[in-house]
Structures are given as structure tokens and as C-alpha cells.
N, C-alpha and C positions, 0 to 999 in steps of 0.2 A: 322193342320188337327186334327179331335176330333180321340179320342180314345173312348175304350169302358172296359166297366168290368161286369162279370158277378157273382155271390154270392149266394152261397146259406151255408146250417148250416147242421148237422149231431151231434149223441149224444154219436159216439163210433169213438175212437182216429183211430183207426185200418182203418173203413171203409170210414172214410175222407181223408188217407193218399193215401187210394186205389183208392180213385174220384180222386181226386186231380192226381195220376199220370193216368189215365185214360183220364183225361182233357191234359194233353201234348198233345195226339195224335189226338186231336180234327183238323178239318180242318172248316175254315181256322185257324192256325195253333198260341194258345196264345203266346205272348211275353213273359208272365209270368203268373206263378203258384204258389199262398202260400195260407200254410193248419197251418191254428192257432187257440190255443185254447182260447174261450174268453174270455175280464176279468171283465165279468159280474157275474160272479158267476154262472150261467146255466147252466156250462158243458157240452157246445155244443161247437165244431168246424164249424169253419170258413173254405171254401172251396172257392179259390177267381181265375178265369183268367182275362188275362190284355188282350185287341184284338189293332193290328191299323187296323185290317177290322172289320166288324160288324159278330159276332160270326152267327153261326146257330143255330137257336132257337128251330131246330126239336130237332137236335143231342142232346145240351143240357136236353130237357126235357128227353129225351131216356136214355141219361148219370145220368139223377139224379133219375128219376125210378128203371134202373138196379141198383144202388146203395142205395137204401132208402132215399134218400136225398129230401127235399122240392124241388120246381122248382126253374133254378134259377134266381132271378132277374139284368137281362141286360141291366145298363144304359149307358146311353154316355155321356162322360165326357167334356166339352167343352178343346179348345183347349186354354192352359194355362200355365204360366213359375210357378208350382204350390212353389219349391224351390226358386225363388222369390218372391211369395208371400207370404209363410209361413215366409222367413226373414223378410220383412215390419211389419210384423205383430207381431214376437218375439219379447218382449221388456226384458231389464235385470235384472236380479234372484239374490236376496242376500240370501246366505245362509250361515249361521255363519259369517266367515272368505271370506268365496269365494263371489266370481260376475262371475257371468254366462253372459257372451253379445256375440253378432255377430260383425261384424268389422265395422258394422255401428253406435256401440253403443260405441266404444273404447276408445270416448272422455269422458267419464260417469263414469268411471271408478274412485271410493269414496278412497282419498287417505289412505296405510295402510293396505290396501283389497285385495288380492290375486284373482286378474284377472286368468278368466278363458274362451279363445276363443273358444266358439263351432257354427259353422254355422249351419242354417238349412241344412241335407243332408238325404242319405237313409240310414241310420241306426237309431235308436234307442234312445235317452237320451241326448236332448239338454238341460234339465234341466227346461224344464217349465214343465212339468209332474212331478206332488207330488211325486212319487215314488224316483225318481233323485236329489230334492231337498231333501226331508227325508231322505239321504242316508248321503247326503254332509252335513247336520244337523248335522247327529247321527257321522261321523268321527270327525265333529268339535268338539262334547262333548269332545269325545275322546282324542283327540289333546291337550285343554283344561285342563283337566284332568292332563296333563303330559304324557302320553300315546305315547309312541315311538317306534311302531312295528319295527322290524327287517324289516322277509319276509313278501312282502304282496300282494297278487293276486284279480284279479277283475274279475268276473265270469260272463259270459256271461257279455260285458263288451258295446254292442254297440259304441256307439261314444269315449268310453273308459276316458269319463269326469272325473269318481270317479277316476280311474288309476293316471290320469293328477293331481288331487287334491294332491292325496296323495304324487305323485313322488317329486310334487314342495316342499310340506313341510319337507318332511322328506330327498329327497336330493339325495336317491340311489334307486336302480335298483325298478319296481314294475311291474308283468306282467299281460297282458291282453289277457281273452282270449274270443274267441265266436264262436259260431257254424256255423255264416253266414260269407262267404268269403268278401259280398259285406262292413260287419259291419268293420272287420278286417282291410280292405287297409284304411275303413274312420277313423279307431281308428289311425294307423300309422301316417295319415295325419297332422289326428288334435293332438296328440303327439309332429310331427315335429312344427307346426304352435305355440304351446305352448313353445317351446323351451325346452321339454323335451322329444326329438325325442331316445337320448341315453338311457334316464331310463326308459320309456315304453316298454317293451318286447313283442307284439302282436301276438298273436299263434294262428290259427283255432283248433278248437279242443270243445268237450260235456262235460262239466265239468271239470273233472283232467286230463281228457284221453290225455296225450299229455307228452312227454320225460324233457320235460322243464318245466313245470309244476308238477311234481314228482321228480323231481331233486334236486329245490328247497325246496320242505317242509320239516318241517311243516310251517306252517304259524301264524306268528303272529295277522295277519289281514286278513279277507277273507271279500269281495261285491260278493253279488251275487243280482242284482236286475233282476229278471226274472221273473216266475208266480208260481203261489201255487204248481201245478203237477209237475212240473222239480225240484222245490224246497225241495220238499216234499222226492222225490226220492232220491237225492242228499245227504240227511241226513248225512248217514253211512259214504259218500265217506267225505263229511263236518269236523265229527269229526277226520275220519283216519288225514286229515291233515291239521290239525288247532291245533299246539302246545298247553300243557297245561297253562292254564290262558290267552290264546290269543282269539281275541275278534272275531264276524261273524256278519257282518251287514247286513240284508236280506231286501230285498221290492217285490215292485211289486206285493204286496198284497190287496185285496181288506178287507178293517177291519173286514168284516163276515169271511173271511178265515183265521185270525192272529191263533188263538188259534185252528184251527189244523197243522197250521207250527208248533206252540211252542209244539203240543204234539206229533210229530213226528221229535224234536229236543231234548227233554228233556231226552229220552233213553238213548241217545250219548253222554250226560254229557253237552248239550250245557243248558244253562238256562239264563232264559232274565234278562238279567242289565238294559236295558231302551226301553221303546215303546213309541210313537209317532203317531199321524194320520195328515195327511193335506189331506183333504176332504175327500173321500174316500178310500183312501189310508193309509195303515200304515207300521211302518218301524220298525224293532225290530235287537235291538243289544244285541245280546251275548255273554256270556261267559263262556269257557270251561273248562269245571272243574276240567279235566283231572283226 
């Protein structure tokens, strides 16, 4: 049976977050509702419901008027196994040291190479998006390097791949955290599926905000692959706990945003050891100069 989605854009964080819970109470009644910010650089929010009936086209318009918002556009989605077909279509990511596959690629796996299982699912960082491989790049440097963080936490951590990276190489505890419940049980999953279900720690939680993740620091190693605005914000909380001389591997940036991450890192004594782009995208590793 097709489903439906409806979308529209907004230029202020506040009055997207107000549609968007505004759009819950729509009838008939969305399955789902996410408010994101885009990573186009435009600084618009995204305002998205998901219908299995077909929305009402007044309401909506009424709902995006009251709110400033464009109208929104309502398409129907054919009905489709889309997690099957995004898998078909995944093929496997070398980055440094790691291989990125799905369980369809398992036989592929370059002897030597530190296999890493991520399926297509609904979270976040199966590793074919530049940000995800940039990241697993910029740890391999690292690793390379000699570089043996102690503690080391993964921020906003979606399918919790960088976690899994790290836990395999280094052997002990590393934890994961993120702000989506649904991101959280798929990081746990794919932790246990990886064989490193013990040393991935999986927390809900919006950056440090969380008893196990303040416990632990400071941190020798901080991922945070997330977008410039969280990022950006995050700064202070960054340096509070990221031990002296310990590293911050940041993404999720569009390479017009990099240099105002780096100048709203550089207060905090973080300063860049190595940058990177893979298409769009760029990754920057620091460190803290305490």
C-alpha cells in the first residue's frame, strides 16, 4: 500500500520545531514527524510528515500559513521494501584499515582489513556518505600515527560505526551516544552483530548530557559527526571533556562551513592537526591544547 510525505522548509529553528509539533495533531493523523536542519548550507529547516492515508491538503496549507512556512509539498511514495533496496544498492567502503559492507558483501572482505558490518537501517552512517568515511579516514591517521586514546566517546553516534571502529582496534570499553531512541537500539544491534556488543556503551542522551558519559571523562578521543549548528554549539561542552593533548574528529560539514567550526573551536584550545574533503564534505581532526 503507497504511503505518503509531506515537506515543506522554514528559516527559523524555533518556528519549524512549532510546525512540526503542530503537524502531530493533524488528522488523519502522521505516522511520523522530523524537523531538520539542512545540509545545504541555506539555513532552512526541513519540516517532513510521513501519512499511510493521504494527508489533507486544506489543513496542511492552513498549518503552513499559520506558521510562515511554504506550502507543503505532498507526494506519494510507491509502495516499496526501501531497506532492501538501499541494501542492493550499498556496495563496500574502504577506508584506511576498515571495510564497511552489508552481509551481502561478507565474502569481499580484503584479507588484513578490519571488517566492519553495517546494514542499511533507520539511523544514520552506514559509511557511504563522505562524512562517515572522513571520519574512519581521519581515526585511521590516528591509529597509524601510534595514537592509543584511553577514553573515547562517539557523539551523536547514529549506527554507532566510528564506536565499532574504534572498540575493535583499541580492545576496551567506547561509548555511544545520540539523541534518537530509534539511532540507539540500531547502534546496540550493530555493536552486538560486530562482536563488540560488550565494548560499545550506547546511551540516549544531546551531547555529554548523560551520567555515563560525564563519568567517564575526559576523553582522549571525541567523533562527533553531526552538522555545523549542534556542532558549533557543542564547542565549550567539547573542550570541558576532551583531556589535554587528546584528539576531536568532527564531520558532517559542508567544506563552506569547516572554518567557522574551526573558529568556534579554536577559543577552547582545540586547533586543527589535519583536514580532509571527500566531495562535499569535510572532516577535521583536532587537538587540544589544553
Amino acid at each position: 500500500m503507497p504511503t505518503w510525505t509531506a515537506l515543506t522548509t522554514l528559516k527559523d529553528k524555533q518556528a519549524a520545531e512549532a510546525l512540526g509539533e503542530a503537524l502531530e495533531g493533524l488528522e488523519p493523523e502522521p505516522t511520523g514527524v522530523g524537523v531538520f536542519e539542512m545540509e545545504d548550507g541555506s539555513g532552512l529547516w526541513e519540516v517532513g510528515g510521513y501519512f499511510v492515508d493521504e494527508p489533507d491538503d486544506i489543513a496542511l496549507r492552513l498549518l503552513a500559513a499559520a506558521h510562515g512556512a511554504k506550502a507543503f509539498a505532498v507526494s506519494e511514495v510507491p509502495d516499496q521494501d526501501w531497506v532492501a533496496h538501499v541494501r542492493r544498492e550499498l556496495h563496500p567502503v574502504a577506508a584506511g584499515r576498515f571495510f564497511l559492507h552489508g552481509s551481502h558483501d561478507a565474502d569481499k572482505v580484503p584479507e588484513g582489513a578490519i571488517p566492519l558490518l553495517i546494514e542499511a537501517a533507520m539511523a544514520f552512517g552506514t559509511g557511504h556518505h563522505g562524512t562517515t568515511k572522513g571520519c574512519l579516514e581521519a581515526v585511521d591517521k590516528l591509529f597509524t600515527a601510534g595514537v592509543r586514546p584511553r577514553a573515547v566517546a562517539d557523539i551523536g553516534c547514529g549506527t554507532a560505526v566510528l564506536a565499532i571502529a574504534a572498540a575493535k582496534v583499541l580492545g576496551h570499553l567506547v561509548i555511544a551516544s545520540d539523541i534518537d531512541e530509534v539511532a540507539v537500539d540500531v547502534a546496540r544491534s550493530n555493536a552486538a552483530a560486530n562482536g563488540v556488543g560488550a565494548l560499545v556503551h550506547c546511551v540516549e542522551a544531546a551531547g555529554f548530557d548523560h551520567p555515563d558519559l560525564r563519568a567517564n571523562a575526559p576523553y582522549d578521543l571525541v567523533f562527533a559527526n553531526i552538522l555545523k549548528g549542534p556542532l558549533v554549539e557543542l564547542a565549550p561542552d567539547m573542550a570541558a571533556h576532551t583531556a589535554p593533548g587528546g584528539h576531536v574528529i568532527l564531520s558532517g560539514l559542508l567544506n563552506q562551513q569547516a572554518e567557522d567550526v574551526i573558529a568556534a573551536y579554536a577559543p577552547h584550545g582545540l586547533s586543527v592537526l589535519d583536514r580532509s574533503e571527500i566531495g562535499d564534505w569535510t572532516t577535521l581532526t583536532l587537538r587540544h591544547e589544553g
